[in-house]
C-alpha positions in Angstrom: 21.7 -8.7 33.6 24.6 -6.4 33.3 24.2 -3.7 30.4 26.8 -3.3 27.8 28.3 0.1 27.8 27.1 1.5 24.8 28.8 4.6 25.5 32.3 2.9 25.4 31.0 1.2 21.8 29.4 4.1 20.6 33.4 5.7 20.1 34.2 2.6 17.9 31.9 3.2 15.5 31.6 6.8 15.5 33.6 7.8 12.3 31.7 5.5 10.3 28.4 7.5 11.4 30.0 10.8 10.4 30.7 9.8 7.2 27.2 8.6 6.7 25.5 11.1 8.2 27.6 13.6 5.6 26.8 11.6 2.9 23.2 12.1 3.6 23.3 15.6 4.5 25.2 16.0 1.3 22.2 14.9 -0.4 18.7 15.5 0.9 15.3 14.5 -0.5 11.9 15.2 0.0 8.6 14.1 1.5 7.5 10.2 1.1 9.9 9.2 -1.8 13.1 9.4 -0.9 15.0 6.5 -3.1 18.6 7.5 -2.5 18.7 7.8 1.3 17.0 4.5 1.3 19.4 2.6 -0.3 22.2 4.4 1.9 20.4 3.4 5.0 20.4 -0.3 3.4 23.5 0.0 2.6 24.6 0.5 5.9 22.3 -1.7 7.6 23.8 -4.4 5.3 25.6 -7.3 7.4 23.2 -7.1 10.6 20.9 -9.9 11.8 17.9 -7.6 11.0 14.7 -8.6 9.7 14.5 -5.7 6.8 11.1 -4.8 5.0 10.8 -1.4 2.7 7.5 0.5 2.0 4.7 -0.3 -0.3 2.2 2.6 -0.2 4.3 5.7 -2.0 7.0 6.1 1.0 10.3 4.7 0.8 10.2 3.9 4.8 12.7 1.9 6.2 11.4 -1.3 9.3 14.5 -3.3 10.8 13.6 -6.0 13.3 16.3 -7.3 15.7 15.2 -10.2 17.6 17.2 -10.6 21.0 18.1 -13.9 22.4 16.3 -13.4 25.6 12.3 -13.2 25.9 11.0 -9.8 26.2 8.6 -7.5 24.8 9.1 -5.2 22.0 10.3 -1.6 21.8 10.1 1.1 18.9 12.9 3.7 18.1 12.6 6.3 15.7 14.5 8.3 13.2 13.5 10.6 10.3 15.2 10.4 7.1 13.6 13.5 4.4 15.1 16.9 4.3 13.7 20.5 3.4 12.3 22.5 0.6 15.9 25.4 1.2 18.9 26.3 -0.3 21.8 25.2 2.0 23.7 28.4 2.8 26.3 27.3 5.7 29.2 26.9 3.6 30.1 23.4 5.3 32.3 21.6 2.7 29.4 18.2 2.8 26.9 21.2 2.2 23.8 19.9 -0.1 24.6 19.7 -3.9 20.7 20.3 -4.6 18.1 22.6 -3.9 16.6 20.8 -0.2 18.6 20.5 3.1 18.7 18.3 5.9 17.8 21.7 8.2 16.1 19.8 10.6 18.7 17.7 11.4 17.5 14.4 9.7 20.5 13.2 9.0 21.9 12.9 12.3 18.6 10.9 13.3 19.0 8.8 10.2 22.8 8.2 11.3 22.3 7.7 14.8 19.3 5.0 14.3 21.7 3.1 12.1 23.8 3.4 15.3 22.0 2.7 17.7 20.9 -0.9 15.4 24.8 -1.5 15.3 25.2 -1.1 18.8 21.9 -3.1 19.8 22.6 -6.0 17.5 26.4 -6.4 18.8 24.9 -7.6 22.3 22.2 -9.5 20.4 22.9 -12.6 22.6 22.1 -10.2 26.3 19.3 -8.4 24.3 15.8 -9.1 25.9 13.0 -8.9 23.7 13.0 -7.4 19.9 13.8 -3.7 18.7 11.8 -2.4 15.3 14.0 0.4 13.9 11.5 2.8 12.2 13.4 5.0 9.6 10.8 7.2 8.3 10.3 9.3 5.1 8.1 12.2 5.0 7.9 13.9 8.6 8.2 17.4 7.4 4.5 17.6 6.6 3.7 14.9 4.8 2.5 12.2 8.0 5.2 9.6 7.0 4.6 8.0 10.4 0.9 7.5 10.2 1.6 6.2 6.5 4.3 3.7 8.5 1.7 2.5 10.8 -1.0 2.0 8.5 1.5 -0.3 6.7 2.0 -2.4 9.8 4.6 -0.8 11.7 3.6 -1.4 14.8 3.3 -5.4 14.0 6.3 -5.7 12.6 8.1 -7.7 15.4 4.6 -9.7 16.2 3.3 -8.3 19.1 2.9 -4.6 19.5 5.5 -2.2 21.2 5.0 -1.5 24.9 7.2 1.9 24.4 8.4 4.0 21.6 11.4 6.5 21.5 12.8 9.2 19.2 15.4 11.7 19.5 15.9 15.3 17.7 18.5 17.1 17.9 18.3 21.0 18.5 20.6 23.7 18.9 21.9 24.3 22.3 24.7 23.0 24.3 26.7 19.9 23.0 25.5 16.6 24.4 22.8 17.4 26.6 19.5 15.4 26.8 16.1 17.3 27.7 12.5 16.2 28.0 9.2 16.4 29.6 6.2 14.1 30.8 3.4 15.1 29.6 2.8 17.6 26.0 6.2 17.8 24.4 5.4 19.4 21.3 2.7 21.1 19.8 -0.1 19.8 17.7 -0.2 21.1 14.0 -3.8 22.4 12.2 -4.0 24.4 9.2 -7.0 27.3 8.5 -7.6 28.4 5.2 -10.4 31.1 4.6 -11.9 32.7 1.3 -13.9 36.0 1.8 -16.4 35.9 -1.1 -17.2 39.5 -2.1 -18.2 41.5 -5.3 -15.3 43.3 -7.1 -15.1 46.1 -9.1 -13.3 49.5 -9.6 -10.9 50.5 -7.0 -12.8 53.9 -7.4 -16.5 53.1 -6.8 -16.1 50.4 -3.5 -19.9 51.8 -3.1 -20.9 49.5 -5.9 -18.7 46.4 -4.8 -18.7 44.1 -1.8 -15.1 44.7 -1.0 -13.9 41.2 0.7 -10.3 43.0 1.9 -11.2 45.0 4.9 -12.8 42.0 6.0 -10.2 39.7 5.7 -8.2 42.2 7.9 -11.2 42.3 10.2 -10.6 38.5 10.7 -7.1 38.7 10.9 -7.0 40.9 14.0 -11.0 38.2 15.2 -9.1 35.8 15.2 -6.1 37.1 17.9 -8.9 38.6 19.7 -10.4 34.8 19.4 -7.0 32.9 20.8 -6.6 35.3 23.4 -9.7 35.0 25.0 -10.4 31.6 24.7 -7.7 29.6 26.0 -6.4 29.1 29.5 -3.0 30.2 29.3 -1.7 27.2 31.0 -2.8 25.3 28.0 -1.6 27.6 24.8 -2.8 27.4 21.4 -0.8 29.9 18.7 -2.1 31.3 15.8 -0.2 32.3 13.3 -2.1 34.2 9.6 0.9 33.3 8.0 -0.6 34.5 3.9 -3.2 36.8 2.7 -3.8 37.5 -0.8 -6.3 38.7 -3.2 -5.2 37.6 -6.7 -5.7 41.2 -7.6 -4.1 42.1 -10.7 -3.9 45.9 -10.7 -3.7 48.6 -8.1 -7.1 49.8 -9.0 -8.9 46.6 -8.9 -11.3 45.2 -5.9 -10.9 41.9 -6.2 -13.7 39.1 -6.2 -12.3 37.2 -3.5 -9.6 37.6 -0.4 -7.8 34.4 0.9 -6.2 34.0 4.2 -4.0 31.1 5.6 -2.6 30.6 9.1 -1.1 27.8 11.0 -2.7 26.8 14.5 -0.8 25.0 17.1 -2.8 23.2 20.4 -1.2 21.3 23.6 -5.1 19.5 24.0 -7.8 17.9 22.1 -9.7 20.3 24.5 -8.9 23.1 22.4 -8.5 21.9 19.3 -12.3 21.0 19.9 -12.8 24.8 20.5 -11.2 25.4 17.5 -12.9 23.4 15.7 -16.0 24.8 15.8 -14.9 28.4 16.5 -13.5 29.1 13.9 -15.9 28.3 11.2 -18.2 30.5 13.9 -16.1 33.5 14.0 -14.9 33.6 10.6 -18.4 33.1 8.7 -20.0 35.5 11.4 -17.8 38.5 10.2 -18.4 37.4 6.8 -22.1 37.8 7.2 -22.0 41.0 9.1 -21.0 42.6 5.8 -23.3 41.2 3.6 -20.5 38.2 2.4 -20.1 34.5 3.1 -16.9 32.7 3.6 -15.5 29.2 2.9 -13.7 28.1 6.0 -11.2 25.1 6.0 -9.7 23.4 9.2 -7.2 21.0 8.8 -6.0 19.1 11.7 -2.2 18.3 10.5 -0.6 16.4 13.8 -1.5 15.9 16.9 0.2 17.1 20.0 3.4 15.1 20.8 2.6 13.7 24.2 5.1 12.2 26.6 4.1 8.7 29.0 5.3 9.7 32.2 6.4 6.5 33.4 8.5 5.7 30.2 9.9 9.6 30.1 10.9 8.5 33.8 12.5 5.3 32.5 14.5 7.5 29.6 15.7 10.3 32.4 16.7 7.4 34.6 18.5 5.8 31.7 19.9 8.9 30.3 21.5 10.0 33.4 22.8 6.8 34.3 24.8 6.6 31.4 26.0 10.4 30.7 25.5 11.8 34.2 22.2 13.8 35.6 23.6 16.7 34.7 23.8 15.8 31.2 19.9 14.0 31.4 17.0 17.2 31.8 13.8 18.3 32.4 12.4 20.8 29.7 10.5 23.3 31.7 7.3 23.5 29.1 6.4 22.3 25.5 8.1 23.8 22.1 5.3 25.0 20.1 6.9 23.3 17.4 4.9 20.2 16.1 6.5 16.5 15.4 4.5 13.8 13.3 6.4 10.7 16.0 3.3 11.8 17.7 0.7 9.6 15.5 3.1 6.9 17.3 3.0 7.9 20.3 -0.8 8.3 19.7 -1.1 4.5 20.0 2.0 3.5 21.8 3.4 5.2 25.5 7.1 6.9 24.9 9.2 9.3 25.2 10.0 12.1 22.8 13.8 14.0 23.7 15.8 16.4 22.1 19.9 16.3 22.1 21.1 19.6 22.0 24.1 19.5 19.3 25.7 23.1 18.2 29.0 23.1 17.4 31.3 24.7 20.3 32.3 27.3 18.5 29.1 28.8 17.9 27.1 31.7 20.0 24.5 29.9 21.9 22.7 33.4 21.7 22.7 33.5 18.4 22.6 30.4 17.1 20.7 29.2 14.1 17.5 27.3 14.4 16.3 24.7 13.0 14.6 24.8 9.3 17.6 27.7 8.6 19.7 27.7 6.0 22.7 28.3 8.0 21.4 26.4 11.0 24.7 23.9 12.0 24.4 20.8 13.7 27.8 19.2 15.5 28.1 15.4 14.1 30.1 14.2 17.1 27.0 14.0 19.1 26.6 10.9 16.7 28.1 8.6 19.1 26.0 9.6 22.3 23.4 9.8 20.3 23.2 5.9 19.0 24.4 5.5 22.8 21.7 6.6 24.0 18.7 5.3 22.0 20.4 1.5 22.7 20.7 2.3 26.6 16.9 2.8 26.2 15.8 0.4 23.9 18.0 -2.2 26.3 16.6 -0.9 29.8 13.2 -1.2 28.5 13.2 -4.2 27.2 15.0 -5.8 30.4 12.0 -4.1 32.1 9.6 -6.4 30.5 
């Protein structure tokens, strides 16, 4: 079977993805309901011999079936379509005209999935197997993805997907691909604790049970805790991210102390550890001054973790069709966390970034993603759509 050069039909339809993609970054919305970009993404999937269904269960998700003319199995791509809680401050002249921001670069995956189902269904007739285009609402914290498969996502061609792709773009050099077998991205867990003491008068801690020095004795525990823990070939981070005492004057010990940090793992091995270490450490302190403490672990995401024989496939793919130079291996994880990875949970895939800062910007200094002045280049667009269809198409032929 020859493949089509997507590459080639990727230029055609380029300025058309532009101009969505700055129509959408022009106006972001948040979490699962997300009405506007919805309809854009209908809008432009409008004309295509998809099989379209919309959310039901408080998320306005996006599923587009193409069916190809061939017999094959079925392959999932992936694009997130919700923005930020931030003021826009890069001064572009599509900036946002609200109060979120697409400064995760959303809008270029919502763009380039629409491409990619342009590209795809213009060789419908070569096209082996079916393609479900997932366009998901809600990925910055609020599981969209596991919402998606709870609806039926994964079912939505018939039989289940035997590989799953997304891309993200990222700041770094124009164009080039990068990924990993194995952990891509970090799993996401929140901790929230509250030291329960007795307050009082700032003057007479004798008489109170002063729950601030040991929240700060936890703080620096629970370092101590990650440090010594965890092989350093499988990191976890944490990160006490707020403490507060609800304290309203100078001269007041407060009744409680509340402490909340983020906590990233790479292995259900030490998330286990976590799990029950925590609640150890932190009620253990608590105790040792005469206090208890209410201790909340919230695993968020799981770890983002790469098959190796389809991240193979995608480097294969990828360098094929932009050159290996262009098609690479990231050297570890990003501690960073990604909710695609309740997908790839139940399906094998490949999770890539496509480095995309504009050429005139520092590398070295570059805004990072979830800034306000972060600035992502929209001709990657093209290779982009290219290169989820190259993938989608290889895999399928596969069977």
């Amino acid at each position: 079977m020859t493949t089509p050069d997507f590459v080639a039909d990727a230029r055609e339809i380029l300025p058309e993805l532009v101009a969505l993609r700055r129509s959408l970054h022009a106006d972001p919305e948040l979490g699962l309901e997300i009405p506007r970009t919805q309809r854009q993404v209908l809008d432009a999937l409008e004309g295509l011999p998809l099989e379209i269904t919309t959310g039901a269960n408080s998320t306005t998700s996006v599923v587009a079936v193409l069916r190809g003319a061939l017999p094959g199995p079925v392959v999932l791509l992936r694009g997130d379509m919700d923005g930020l809680p931030i003021k826009e401050e890069t001064g572009l002249d599509f900036a946002s005209t609200n109060d979120a921001m697409h400064a995760c670069g959303h809008d270029l995956h919502t763009a380039g999935l629409v491409g990619a189902a342009k590209l795809l269904s213009k060789h419908q007739d070569t096209l082996a197997g079916s393609v479900i285009f997932m366009f998901q609402p809600g990925e910055e914290g609020h599981g969209g993805a596991k919402v998606m498969i709870d609806e039926g996502l994964l079912e939505a061609a018939g039989d289940r997907p035997v590989g799953a792709y997304a891309i993200h773009v990222a700041p770094g050099p124009k164009g080039f691909f990068a990924t990993r077998s194995g952990a891509a991205a970090a799993g996401s867990n929140q901790l929230r604790v509250t030291v329960n003491g007795r307050g009082g008068h700032g003057s007479q801690p004798h008489q109170t049970l002063d729950p601030v020095p040991v929240a700060a004795e936890i703080v620096l525990a629970l370092q101590s805790f990650v440090t010594r823990s965890f092989d350093a070939f499988d990191p976890v981070v944490l990160s006490v991210t707020q403490l507060d005492t609800g304290a309203g004057a100078i001269n007041v010990i407060p009744e409680k102390a509340h402490l909340a940090a983020t906590v990233r793992t790479m292995s259900q091995a030490s998330l286990a550890i976590l799990q029950e270490g925590l609640p150890r450490l932190v009620k253990g302190i608590a105790s040792a001054h005469g206090m208890d403490a209410d201790v909340d672990f919230k695993v968020m995401y799981p770890a983002t973790v790469n098959d190796p024989a389809e991240t193979e496939l995608v480097l294969k793919t990828l360098g094929s069709a932009f050159g290996s130079k262009r098609a690479q291996e990231m050297p570890s994880p990003i501690m960073g966390s990604e909710d695609f990875a309740f997908v790839l949970d139940e399906v094998p895939g490949t999770f890539m970034a496509l480095m995309a800062s504009p050429p005139e910007i520092d590398l070295a200094t570059a805004e990072w993603n979830h800034s306000p002045r972060v600035l992502f280049d929209d001709a990657v667009l093209g290779d982009q759509a290219a290169a989820l269809a190259h993938i989608a198409f290889a895999r399928t032929a596969k069977g």
